[in-house]
C-alpha positions in Angstrom: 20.5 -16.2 -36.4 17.2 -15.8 -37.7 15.3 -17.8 -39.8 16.0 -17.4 -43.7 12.0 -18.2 -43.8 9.0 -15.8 -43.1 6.4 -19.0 -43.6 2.7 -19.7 -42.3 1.3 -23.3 -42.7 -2.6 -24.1 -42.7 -4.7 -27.7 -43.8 -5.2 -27.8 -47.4 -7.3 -30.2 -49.4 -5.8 -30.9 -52.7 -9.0 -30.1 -54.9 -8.3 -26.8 -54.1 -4.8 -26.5 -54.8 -3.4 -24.3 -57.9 -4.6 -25.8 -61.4 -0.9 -26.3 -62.4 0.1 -27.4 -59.3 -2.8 -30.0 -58.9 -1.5 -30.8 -63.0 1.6 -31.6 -61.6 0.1 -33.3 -58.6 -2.0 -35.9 -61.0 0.7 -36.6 -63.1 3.1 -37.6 -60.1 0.0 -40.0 -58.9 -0.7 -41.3 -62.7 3.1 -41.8 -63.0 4.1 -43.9 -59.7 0.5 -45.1 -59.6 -1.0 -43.3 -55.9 -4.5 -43.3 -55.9 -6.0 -39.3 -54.5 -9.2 -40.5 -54.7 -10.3 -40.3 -50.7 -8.6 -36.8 -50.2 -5.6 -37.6 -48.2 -4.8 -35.0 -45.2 -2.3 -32.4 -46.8 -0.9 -29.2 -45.6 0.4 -26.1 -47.3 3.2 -24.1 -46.4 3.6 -20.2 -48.0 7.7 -19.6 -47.6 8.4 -16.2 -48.1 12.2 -15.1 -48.6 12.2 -11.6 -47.1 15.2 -9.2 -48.4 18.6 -9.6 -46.4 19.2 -8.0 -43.4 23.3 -7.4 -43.5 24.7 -4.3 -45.1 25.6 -5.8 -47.9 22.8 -7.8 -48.6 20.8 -4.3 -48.4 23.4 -3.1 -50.6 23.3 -5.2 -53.6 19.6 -5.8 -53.1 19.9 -9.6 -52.0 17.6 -12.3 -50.1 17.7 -13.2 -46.7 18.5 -16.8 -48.7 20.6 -15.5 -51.5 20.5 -19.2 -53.1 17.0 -19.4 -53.3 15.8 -18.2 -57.1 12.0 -17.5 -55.8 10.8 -14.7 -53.2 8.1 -16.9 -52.1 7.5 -20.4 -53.0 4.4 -22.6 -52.0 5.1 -26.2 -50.7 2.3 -29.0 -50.3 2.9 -32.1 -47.7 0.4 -34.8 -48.5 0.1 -37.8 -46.4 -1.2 -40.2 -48.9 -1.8 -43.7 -47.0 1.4 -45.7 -48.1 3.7 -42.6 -49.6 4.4 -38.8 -48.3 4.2 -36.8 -51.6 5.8 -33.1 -51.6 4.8 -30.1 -54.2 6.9 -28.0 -54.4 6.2 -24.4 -56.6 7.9 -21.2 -57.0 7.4 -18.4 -59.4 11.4 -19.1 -61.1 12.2 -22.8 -59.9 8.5 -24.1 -61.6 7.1 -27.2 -59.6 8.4 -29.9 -58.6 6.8 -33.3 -57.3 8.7 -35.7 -54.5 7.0 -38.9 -53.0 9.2 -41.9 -51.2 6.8 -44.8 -49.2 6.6 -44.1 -45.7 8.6 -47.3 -45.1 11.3 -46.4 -46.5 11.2 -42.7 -45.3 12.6 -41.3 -42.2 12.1 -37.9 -40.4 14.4 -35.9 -38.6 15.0 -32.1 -36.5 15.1 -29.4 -38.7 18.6 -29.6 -40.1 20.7 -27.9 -42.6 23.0 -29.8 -45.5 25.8 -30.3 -43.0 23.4 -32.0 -40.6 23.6 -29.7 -38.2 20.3 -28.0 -36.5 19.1 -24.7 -38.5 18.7 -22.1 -35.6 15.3 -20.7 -34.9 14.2 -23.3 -38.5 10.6 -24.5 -37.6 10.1 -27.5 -39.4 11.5 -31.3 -39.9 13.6 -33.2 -42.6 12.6 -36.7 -44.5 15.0 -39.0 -45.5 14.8 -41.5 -47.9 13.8 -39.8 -51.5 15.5 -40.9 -54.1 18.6 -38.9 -54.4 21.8 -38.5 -57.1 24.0 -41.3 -58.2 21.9 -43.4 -56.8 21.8 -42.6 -53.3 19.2 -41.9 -50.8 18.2 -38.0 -50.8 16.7 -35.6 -47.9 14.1 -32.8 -48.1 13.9 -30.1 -45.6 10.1 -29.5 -44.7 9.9 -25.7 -43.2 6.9 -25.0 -41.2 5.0 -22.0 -40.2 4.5 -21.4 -36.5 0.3 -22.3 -36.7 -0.6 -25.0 -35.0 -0.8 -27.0 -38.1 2.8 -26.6 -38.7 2.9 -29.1 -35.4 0.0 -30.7 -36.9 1.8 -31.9 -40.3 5.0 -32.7 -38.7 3.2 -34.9 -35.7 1.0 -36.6 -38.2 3.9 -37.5 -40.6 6.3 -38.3 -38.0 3.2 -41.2 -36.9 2.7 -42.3 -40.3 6.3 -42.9 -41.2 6.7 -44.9 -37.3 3.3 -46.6 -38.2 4.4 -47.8 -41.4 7.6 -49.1 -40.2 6.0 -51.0 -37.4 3.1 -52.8 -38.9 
């Protein structure tokens, strides 16, 4: 099966994100108090959701991800020293803003909501976001195939281990 993503990541630095997007951004940090004074290392991932493949998804004019509401979103992965923060923005879903302390974070393969791998999915999961009812929540992180793709998921694979063993 193919990937439902057509996605390309690059570095970013976040004085050059979007205005509402860096809005967002300083809000999140003003809120849960995270300091983005030094410029942490951040990339940025473009996610396009190309139209479906099947018959029928030809047919009624679908998505190769029917669920998702956007035909491309933008996510950010900042590595701020003590928390990973996530922006997420798309067109129809607006933007979002996830953070969770590397210490209580975990990172995992690529994996669907079932837990099971996503075939031919470039990217990694983080665990430990504060999830409904209460309970700990999970973000999939999808990666272009750029060597920065590897770059973000190396470097917060080593800051989440780094923070867990002092």
């Amino acid at each position: 099966m193919a990937p439902l993503y057509q996605r390309s990541t690059a570095p970013a630095d976040i004085d050059d994100l979007p205005i509402d997007m860096r809005a967002a951004l300083d809000a999140h940090a003003l809120a849960n108090r995270l300091d983005l004074g030094d410029s942490p290392p951040a990339w940025l991932t473009r996610s396009v959701n190309p139209p479906s493949n099947t018959l029928l998804g030809k047919l009624f004019h679908r998505r190769a991800n029917p669920r998702d509401p956007d035909s491309e979103h933008q996510t950010v992965v900042i590595l701020h020293p003590r928390n990973l923060i996530v922006v997420v923005s798309g067109a129809r879903r607006g933007i979002s803003v996830l953070s969770v302390p590397l210490a209580s974070a975990s990172v995992s393969a690529a994996s669907g909501p079932t837990g099971v791998p996503i075939s031919g999915e470039i990217g990694f999961t983080v665990s430990g976001f504060a999830g409904e009812h209460g309970g700990p929540g999970s973000y999939h992180l999808g990666m272009g195939p750029e060597p920065a793709g590897t770059e973000c998921a190396e470097a917060v694979r080593a800051a989440i281990t780094a923070a867990k063993n002092p």
